[in-house]
PAVEX-386390 format. One record per residue: residue in one letter; x, y, z of N, C-alpha, C in turn. Coordinates in steps of 0.02 Angstrom, whole numbers, padded with zeros to 5 digits, always signed. Layout:
aXYZXYZXYZ
...
//
This chain:
x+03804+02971+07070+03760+02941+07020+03703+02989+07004
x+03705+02992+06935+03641+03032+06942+03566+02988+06939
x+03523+03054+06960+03447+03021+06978+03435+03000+06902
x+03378+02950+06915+03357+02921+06865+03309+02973+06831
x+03267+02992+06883+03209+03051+06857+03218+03114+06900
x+03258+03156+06878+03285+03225+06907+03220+03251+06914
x+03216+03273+06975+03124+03324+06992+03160+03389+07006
x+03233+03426+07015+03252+03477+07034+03332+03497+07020
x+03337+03575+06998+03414+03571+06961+03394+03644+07001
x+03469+03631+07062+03482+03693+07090+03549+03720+07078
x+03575+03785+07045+03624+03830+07023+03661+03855+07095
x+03718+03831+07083+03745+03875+07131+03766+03947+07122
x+03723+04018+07117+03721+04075+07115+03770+04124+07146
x+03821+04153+07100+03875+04204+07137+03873+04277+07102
x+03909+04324+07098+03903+04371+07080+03940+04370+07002
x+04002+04308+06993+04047+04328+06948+03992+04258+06896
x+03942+04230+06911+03925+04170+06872+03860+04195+06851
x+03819+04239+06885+03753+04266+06866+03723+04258+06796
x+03771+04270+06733+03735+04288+06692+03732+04201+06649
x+03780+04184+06657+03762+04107+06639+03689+04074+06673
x+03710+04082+06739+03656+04013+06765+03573+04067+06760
x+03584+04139+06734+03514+04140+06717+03496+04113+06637
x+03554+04121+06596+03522+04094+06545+03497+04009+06543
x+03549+03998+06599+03520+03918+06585+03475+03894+06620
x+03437+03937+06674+03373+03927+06700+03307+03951+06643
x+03356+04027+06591+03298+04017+06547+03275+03961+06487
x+03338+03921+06490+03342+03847+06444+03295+03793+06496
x+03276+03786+06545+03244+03753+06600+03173+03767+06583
x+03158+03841+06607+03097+03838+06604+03078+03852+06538
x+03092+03863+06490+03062+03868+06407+03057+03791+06382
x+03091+03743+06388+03110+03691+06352+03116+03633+06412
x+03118+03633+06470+03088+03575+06533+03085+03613+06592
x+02986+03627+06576+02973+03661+06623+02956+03622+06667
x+02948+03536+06677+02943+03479+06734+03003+03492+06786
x+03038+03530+06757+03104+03518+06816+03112+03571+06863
x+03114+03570+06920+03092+03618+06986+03184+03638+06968
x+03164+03723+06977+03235+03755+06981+03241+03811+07022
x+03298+03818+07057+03317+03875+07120+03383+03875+07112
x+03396+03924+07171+03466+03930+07164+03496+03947+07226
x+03543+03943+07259+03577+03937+07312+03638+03972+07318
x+03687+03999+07380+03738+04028+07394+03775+03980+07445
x+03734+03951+07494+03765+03922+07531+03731+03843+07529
x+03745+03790+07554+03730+03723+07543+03672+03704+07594
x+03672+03740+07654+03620+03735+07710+03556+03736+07670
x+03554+03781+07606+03493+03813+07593+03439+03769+07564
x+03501+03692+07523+03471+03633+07516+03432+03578+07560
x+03438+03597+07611+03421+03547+07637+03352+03526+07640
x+03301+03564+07622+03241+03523+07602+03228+03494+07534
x+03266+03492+07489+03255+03463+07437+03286+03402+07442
x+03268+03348+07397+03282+03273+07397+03342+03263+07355
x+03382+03215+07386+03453+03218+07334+03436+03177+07291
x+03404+03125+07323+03396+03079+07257+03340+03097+07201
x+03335+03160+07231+03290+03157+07125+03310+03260+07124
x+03371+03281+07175+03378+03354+07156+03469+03339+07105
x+03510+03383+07056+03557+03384+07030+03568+03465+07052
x+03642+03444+07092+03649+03533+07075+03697+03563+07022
x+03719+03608+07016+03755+03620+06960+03787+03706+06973
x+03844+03690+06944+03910+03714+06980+03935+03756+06908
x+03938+03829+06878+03956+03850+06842+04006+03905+06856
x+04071+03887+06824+04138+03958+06904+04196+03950+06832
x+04222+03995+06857+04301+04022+06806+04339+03990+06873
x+04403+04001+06835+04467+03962+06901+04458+04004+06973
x+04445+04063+06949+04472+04098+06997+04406+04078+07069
x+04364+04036+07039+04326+04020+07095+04341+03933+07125
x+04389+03928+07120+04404+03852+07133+04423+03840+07178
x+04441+03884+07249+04460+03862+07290+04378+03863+07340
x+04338+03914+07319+04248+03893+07356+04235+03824+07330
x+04254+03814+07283+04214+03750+07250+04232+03701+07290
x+04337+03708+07307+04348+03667+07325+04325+03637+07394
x+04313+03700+07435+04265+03670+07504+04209+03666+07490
x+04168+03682+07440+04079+03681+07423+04060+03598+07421
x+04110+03565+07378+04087+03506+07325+04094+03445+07398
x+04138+03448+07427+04125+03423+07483+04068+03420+07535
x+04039+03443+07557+03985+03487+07591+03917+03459+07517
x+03902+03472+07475+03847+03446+07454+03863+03374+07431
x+03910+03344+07424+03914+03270+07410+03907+03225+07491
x+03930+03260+07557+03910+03226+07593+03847+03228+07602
x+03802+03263+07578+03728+03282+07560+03695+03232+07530
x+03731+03192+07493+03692+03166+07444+03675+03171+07373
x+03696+03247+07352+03686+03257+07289+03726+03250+07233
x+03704+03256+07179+03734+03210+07110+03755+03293+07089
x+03821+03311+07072+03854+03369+07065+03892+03368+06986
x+03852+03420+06956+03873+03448+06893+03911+03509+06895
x+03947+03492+06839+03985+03585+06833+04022+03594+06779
x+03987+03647+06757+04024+03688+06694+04059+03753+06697
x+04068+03798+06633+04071+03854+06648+04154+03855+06626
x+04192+03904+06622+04263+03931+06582+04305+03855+06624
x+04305+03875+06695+04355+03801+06713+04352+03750+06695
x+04302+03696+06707+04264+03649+06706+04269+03644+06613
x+04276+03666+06586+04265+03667+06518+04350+03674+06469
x+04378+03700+06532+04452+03694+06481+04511+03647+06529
x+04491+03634+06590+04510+03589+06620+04455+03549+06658
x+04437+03508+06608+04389+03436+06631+04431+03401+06695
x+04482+03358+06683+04499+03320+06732+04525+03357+06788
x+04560+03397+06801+04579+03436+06851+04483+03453+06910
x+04432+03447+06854+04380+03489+06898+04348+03427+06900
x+04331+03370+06880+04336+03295+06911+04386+03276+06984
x+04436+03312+06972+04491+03285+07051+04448+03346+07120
x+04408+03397+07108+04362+03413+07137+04309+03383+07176
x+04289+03347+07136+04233+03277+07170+04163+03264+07154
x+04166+03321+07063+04084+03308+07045+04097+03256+06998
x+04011+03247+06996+04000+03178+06949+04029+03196+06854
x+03982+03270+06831+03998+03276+06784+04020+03335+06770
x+04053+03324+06701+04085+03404+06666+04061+03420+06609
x+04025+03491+06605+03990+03503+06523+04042+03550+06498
x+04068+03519+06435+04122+03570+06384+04083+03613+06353
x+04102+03692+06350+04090+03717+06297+04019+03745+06310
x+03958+03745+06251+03912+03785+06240+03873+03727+06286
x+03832+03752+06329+03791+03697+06380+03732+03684+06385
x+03687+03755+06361+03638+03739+06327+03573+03656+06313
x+03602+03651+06260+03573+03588+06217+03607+03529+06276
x+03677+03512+06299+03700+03464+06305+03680+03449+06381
x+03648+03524+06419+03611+03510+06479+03530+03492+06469
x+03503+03491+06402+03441+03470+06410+03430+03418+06385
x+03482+03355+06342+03516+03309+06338+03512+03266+06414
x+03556+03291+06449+03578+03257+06526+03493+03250+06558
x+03467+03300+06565+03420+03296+06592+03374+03237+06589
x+03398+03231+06507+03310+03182+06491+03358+03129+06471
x+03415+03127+06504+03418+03070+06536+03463+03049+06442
x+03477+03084+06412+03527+03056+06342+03588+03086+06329
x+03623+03103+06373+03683+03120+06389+03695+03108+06455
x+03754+03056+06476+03756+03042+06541+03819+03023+06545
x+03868+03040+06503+03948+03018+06523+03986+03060+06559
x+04023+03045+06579+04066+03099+06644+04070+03160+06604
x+04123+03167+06545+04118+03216+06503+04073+03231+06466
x+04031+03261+06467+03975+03286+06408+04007+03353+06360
x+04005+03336+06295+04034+03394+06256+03973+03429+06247
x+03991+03493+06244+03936+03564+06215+03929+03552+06146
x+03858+03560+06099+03818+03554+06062+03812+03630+06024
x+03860+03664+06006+03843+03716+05952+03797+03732+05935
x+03739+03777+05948+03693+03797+05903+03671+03870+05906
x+03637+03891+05847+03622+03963+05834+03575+03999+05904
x+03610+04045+05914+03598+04096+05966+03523+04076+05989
x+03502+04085+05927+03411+04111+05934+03385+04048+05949
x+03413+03979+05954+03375+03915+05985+03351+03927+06051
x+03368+03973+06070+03394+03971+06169+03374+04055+06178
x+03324+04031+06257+03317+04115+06269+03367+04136+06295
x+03382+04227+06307+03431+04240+06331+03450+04251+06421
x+03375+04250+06446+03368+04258+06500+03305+04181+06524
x+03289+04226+06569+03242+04184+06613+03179+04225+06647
x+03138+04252+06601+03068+04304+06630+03020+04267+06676
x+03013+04197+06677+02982+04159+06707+02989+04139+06777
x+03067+04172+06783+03092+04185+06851+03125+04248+06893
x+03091+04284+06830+03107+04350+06836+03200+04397+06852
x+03219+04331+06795+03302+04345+06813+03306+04357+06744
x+03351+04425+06729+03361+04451+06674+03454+04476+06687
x+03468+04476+06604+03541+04491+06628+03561+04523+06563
x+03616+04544+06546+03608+04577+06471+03624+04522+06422
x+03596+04547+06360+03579+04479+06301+03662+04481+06271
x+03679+04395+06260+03725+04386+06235+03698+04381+06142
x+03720+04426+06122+03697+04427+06039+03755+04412+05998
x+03813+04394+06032+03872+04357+05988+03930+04308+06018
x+03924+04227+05986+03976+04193+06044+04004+04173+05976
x+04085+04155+06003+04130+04132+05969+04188+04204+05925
x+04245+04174+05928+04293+04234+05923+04327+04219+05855
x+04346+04261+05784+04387+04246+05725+04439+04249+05756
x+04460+04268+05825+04554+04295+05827+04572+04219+05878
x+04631+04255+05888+04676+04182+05918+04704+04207+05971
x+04679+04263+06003+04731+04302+06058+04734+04261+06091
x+04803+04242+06112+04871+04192+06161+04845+04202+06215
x+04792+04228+06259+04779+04249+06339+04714+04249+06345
x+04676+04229+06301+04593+04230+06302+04568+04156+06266
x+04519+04122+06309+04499+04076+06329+04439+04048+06272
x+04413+04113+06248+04353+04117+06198+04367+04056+06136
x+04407+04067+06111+04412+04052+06040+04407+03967+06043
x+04469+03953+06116+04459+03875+06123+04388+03850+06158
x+04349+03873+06186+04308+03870+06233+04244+03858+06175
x+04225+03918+06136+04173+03905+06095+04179+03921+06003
x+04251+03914+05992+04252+03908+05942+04282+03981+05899
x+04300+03952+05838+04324+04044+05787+04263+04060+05754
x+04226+04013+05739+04150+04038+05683+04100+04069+05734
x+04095+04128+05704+04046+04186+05754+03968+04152+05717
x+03932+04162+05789+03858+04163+05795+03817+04222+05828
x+03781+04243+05785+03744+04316+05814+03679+04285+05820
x+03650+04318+05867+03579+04321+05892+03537+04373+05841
x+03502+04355+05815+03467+04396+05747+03425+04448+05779
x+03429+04492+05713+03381+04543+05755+03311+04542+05775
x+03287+04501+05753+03213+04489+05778+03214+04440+05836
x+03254+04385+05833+03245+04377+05914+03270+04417+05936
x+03326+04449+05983+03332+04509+06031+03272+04528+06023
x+03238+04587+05969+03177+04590+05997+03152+04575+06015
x+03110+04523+06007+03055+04491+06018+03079+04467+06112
x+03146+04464+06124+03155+04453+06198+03156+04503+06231
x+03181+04552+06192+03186+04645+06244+03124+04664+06257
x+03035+04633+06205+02982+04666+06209+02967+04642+06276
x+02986+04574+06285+02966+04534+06347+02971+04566+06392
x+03038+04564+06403+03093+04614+06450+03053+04686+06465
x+03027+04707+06423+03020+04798+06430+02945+04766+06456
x+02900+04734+06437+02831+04705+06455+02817+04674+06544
x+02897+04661+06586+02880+04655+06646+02954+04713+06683
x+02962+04767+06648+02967+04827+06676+03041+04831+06672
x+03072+04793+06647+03146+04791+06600+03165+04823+06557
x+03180+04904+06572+03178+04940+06516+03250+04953+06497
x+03309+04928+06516+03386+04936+06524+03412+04884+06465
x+03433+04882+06414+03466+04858+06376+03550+04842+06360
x+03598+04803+06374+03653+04778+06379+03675+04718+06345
x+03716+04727+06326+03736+04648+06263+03792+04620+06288
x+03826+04554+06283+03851+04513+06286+03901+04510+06229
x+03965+04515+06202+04011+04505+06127+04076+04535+06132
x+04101+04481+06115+04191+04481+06094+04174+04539+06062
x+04157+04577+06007+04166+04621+05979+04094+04653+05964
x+04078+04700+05995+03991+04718+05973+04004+04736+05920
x+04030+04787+05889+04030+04822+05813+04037+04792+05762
x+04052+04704+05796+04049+04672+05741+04002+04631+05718
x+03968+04641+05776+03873+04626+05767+03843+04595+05711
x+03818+04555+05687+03775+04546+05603+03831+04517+05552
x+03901+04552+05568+03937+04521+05507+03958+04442+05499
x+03984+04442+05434+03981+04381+05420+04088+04356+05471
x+04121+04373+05462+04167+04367+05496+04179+04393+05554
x+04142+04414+05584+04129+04464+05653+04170+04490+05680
x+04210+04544+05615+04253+04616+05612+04222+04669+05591
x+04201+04652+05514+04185+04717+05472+04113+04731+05508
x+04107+04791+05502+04046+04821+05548+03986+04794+05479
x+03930+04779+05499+03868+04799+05470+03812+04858+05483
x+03844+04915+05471+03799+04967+05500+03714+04954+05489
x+03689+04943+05441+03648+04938+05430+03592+04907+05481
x+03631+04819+05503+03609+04779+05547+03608+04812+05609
x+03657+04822+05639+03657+04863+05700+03605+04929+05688
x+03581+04963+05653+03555+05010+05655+03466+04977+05652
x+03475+04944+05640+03392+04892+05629+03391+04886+05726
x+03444+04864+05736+03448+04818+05803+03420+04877+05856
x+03457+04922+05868+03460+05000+05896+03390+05021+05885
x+03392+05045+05832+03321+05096+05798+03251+05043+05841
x+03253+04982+05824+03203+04926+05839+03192+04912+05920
x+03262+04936+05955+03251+04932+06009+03214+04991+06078
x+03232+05036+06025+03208+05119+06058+03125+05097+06030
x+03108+05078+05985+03021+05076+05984+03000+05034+05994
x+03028+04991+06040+02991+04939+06083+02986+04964+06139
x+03017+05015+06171+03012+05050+06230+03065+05039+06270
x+03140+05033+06240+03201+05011+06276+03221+05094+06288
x+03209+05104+06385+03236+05153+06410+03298+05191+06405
x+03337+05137+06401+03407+05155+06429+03457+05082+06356
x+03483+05115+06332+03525+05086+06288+03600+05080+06293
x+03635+05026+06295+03708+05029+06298+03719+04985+06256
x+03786+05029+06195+03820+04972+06141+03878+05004+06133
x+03913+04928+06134+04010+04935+06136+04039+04967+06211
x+04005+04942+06271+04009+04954+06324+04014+04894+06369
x+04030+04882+06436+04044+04830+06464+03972+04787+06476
x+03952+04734+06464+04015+04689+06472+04049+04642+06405
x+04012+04699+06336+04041+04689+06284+04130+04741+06277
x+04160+04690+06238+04210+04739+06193+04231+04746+06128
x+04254+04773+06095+04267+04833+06039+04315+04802+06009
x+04324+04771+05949+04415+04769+05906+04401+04834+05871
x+04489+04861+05903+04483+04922+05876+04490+04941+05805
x+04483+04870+05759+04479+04888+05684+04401+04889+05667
x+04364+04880+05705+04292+04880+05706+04241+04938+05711
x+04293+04970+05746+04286+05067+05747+04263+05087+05675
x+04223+05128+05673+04209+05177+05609+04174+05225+05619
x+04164+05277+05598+04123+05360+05598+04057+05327+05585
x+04042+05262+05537+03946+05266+05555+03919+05224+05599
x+03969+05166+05624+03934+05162+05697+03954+05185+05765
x+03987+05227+05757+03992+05272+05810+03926+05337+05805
x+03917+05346+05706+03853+05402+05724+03803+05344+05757
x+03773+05289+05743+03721+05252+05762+03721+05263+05848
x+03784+05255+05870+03799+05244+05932+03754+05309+05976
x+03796+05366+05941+03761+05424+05981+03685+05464+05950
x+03678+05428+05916+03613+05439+05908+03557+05394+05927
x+03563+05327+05951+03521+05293+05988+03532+05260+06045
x+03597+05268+06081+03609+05249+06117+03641+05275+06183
x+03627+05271+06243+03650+05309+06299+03722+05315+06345
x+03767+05281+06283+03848+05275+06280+03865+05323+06324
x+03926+05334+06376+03951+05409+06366+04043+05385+06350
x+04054+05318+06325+04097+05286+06315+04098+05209+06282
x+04149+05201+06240+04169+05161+06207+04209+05112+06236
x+04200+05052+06239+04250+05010+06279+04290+04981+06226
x+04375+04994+06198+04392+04946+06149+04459+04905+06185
x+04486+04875+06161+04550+04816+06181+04601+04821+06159
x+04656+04878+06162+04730+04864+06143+04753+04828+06169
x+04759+04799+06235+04804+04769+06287+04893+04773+06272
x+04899+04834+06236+04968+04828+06260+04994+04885+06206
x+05048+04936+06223+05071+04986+06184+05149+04973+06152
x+05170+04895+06161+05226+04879+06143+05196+04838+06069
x+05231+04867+05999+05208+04827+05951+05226+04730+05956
x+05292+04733+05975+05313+04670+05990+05265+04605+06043
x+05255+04641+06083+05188+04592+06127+05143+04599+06087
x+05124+04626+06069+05034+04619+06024+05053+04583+05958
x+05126+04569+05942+05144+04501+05899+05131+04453+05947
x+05166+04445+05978+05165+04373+06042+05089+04359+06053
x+05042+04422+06085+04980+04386+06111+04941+04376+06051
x+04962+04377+06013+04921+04379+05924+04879+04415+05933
x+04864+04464+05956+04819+04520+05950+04779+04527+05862
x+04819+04535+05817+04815+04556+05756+04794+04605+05744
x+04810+04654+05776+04832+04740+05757+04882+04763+05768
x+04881+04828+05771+04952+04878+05779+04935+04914+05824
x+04970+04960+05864+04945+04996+05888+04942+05073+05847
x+04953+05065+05801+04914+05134+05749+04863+05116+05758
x+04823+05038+05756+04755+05051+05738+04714+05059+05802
x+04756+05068+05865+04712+05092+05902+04717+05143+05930
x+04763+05177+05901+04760+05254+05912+04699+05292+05852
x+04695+05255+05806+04680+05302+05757+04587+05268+05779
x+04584+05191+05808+04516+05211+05835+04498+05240+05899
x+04540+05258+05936+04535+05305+06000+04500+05384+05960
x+04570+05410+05936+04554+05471+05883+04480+05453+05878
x+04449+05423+05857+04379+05405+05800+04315+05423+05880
x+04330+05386+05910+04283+05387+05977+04273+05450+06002
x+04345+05479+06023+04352+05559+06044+04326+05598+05997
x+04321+05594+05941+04311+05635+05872+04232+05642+05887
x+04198+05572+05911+04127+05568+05901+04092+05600+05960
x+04140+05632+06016+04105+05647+06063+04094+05595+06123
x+04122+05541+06111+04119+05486+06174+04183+05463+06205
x+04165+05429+06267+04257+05440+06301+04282+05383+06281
x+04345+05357+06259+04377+05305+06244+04371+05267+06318
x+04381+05211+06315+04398+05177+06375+04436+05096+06355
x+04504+05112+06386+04536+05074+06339+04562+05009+06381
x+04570+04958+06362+04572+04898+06396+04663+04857+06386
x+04692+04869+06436+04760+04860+06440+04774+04790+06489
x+04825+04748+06481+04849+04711+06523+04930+04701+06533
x+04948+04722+06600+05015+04753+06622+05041+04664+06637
x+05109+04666+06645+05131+04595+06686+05155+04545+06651
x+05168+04538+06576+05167+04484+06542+05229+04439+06562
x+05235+04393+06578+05300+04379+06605+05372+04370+06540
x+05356+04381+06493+05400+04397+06444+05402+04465+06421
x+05373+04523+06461+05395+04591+06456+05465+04619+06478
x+05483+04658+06404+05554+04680+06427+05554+04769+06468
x+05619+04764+06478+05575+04861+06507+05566+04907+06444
x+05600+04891+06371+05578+04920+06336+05485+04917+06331
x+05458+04865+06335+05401+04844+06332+05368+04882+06375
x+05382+04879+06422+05352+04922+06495+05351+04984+06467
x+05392+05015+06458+05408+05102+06421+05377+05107+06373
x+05365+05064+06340+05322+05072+06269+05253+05079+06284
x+05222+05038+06347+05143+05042+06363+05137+05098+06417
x+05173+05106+06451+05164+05171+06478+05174+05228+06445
x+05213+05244+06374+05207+05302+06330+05143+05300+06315
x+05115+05260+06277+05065+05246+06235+05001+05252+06263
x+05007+05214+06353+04961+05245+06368+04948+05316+06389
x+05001+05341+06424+05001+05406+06444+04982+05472+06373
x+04988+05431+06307+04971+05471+06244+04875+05483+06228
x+04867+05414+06241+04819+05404+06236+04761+05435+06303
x+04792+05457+06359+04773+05485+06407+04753+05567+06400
x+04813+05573+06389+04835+05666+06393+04809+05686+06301
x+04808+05646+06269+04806+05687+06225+04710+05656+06199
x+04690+05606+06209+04619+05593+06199+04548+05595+06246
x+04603+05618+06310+04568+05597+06360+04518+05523+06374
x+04580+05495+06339+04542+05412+06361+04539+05375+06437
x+04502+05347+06457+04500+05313+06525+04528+05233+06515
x+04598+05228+06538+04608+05161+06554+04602+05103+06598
x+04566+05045+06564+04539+04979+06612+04597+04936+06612
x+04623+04932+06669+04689+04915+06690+04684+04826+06703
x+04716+04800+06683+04718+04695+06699+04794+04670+06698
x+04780+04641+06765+04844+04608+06772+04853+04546+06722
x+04916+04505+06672+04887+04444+06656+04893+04391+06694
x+04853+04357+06683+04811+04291+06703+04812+04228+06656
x+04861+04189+06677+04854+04124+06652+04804+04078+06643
x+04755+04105+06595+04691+04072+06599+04688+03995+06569
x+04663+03944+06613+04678+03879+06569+04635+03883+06516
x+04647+03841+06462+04624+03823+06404+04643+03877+06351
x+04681+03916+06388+04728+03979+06351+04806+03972+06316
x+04815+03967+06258+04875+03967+06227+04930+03993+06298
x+04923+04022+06316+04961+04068+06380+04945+04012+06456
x+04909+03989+06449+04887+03961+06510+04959+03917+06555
x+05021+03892+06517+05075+03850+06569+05096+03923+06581
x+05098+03983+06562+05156+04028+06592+05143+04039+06666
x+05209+04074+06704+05187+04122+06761+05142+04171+06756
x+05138+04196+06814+05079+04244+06830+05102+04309+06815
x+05062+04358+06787+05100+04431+06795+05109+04464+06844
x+05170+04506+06850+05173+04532+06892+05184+04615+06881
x+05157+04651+06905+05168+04732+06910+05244+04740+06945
x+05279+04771+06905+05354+04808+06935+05321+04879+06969
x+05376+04932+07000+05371+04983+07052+05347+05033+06997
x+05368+05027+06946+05347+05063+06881+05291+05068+06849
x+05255+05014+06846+05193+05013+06827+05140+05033+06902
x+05187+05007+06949+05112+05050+07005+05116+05083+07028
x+05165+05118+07022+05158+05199+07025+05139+05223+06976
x+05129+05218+06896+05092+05236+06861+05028+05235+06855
x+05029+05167+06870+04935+05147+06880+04898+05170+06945
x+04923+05184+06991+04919+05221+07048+04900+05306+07057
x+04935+05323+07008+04937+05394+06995+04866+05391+06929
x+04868+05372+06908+04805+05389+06832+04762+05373+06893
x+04759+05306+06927+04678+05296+06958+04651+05346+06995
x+04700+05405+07042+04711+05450+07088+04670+05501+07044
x+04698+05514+06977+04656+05553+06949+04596+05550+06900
x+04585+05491+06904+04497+05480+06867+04520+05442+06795
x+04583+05430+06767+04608+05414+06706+04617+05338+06686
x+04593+05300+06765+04617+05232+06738+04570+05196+06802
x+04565+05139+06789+04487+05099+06843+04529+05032+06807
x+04505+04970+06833+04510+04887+06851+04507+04870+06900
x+04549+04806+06923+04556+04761+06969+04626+04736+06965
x+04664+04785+06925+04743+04726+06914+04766+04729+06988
x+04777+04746+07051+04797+04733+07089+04764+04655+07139
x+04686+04638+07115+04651+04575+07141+04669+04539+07085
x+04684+04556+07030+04713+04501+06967+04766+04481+06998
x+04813+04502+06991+04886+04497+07020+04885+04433+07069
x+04860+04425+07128+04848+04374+07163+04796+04321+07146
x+04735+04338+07109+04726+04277+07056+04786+04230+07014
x+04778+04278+06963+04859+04264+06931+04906+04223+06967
x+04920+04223+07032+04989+04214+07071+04924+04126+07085
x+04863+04140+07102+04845+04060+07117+04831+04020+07063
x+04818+04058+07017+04808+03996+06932+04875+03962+06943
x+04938+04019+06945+05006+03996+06919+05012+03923+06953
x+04993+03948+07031+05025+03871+07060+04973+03812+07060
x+04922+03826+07019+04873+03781+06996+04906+03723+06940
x+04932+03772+06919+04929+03741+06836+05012+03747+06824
x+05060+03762+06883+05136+03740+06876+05168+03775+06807
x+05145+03861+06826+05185+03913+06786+05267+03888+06762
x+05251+03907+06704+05325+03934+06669+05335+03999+06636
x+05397+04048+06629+05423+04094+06600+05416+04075+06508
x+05392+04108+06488+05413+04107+06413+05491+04105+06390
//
């Protein structure tokens, strides 16, 4: 049950949830600063706060569901009234109800957690509340938790294996250029001089369909951010990424002229034309050779974002992404970010099996990592992957 008059909202704090639960501590203290907020790793750490007027709140992707699943136990024999959002919780509501919290926030959480609070949203399911970037700070200075600014949510594409599009929608929302500023001055004002963005597609920054580049905007954004006193600049770098039709010669000049890039992060995920029909990608892979070409051309390293395993890959398929990448290797010197796939729920892809790497792909991927040409995690995917599947009762395409 929740408290009638919440006096405290404690985050359960991990490494893979960080940048959420700081923005939504900076939604706490900007907009209900009455409400006492901390944050926790382990459940012991609660124990001087009061259940009946503390809420904690639980924000995790699948792949954190089996902590949750011993966590939620452990603070409900506690006493406390248990919320949780975040990619799981948001594309599988009832499944993260058979967990054992009270509520589930869909979607953008924002607005629909400061709703709950004051006590006008209180149904098991609470849906997320859409609104423009700039309602909401991006961090939390008041608690001295900063994280890089998300300046674009919501995706135009439909890719079959990514979670985005159902999660918060196809109509893109950018964070304008005067707020970011006005939050980076903050930022640079208590010794935050590192700049990092948040976006399905940075280059597509400002536009109105959030593909076609707006050089202009981005160059306001950049230029505006170096004379506020932003040290250190990164754009179209992790933990943003790149559609490689978004590539062009003038924001790539913007890039290396205000920004401390030494690489481009973009997204083929796959060198077989036939899968990048299936995952609806909506490119070719001409067009991401020819924006690889464009990156290398500019002087910065490609770094290209692949996912091996599809369980409807044929070996032609396999041969096709290992040419393509090995082209894109030897002949651009691009660095490949290697991903196993992952049946992500709330993902067009989400009933399939898990991917799996054949002897072929890891000895390939094995050999590039050996020599500096390729970096991920597809081998800790892989066994993710293998626990979504029996989560969610995989099938073969």
């Amino acid at each position: 049950m929740t408290p009638r008059r919440p006096e405290h909202l404690s985050f359960w704090l991990t490494k893979k949830n960080r940048y959420s639960v700081t923005a939504l501590i900076g939604v706490i203290e900007t907009f209900a600063p009455w409400i006492g907020v901390s944050t926790f790793k382990m459940p012991e750490e609660l124990d001087a706060l009061n259940p009946s007027r503390t809420i904690v709140a639980l924000s995790f992707s699948s792949f954190d569901v089996k902590d949750v699943e011993l966590l939620v136990p452990e603070l409900k024999r506690r006493g406390f009234t248990v919320i949780a959002g975040g990619p799981h919780p948001s594309a599988d509501p009832e499944g993260t109800f058979k967990l054992g919290v009270d509520h589930v926030f869909v979607g953008d959480g924002e607005e629909s957690l400061l709703r709950y609070l004051r006590g006008d949203a209180i149904s098991p399911v609470i849906n997320g509340i859409p609104r423009d970037l700039d309602a909401f700070p991006p961090f939390a200075p008041k608690h001295g938790m900063y994280m890089p600014t998300e300046i674009t949510r919501g995706c135009p594409f439909r890719c079959a294996y990514c979670q985005v599009p159902n999660l918060f929608g196809r109509r893109v929302r950018h964070r304008s250029v005067e707020n970011i500023l006005k939050w980076a001055k903050i930022s640079v004002e208590n010794g935050r001089k590192v700049m990092r963005f948040i976006s399905p597609n940075a280059f597509g920054y400002g536009s109105r369909n959030g593909v076609v580049p707006e050089p202009e905007k981005i160059k306001k954004l950049l230029k505006g951010l170096r004379e506020i006193g932003v040290e250190q600049l990164y754009f179209g770098t992790f933990p943003s990424d790149v559609r490689p039709e978004s590539v062009t010669e003038d924001v790539l000049s913007l890039v290396k002229s205000y920004c401390d890039n030494k690489s481009v992060l973009i997204g083929a995920q796959s060198g077989s034309e036939r899968i990048l029909k299936i995952i609806k990608r909506g490119h070719t892979v001409e067009s991401v050779e020819r924006a690889v070409k464009m990156i290398k051309n500019a002087g910065l390293r490609p770094h290209v974002d692949f996912i091996f395993g599809f369980p409807f890959e044929t070996e032609d398929d396999v041969e096709a992404n290992i040419a393509f990448m090995t082209k894109l290797i030897e002949l651009y010197d691009a660095k490949i970010h290697a991903h196993t796939f992952m049946p992500l729920p709330g993902s067009d892809f989400e009933s399939l099996n898990e991917g799996r790497l054949n002897r072929r792909y890891r000895k390939i991927l094995g050999y590039y990592a050996s020599r500096g040409s390729l970096d991920g995690y597809w081998s800790k995917q892989e066994e993710l992957a293998r626990q979504l599947s029996k989560m969610k009762g995989g099938k073969e395409n």
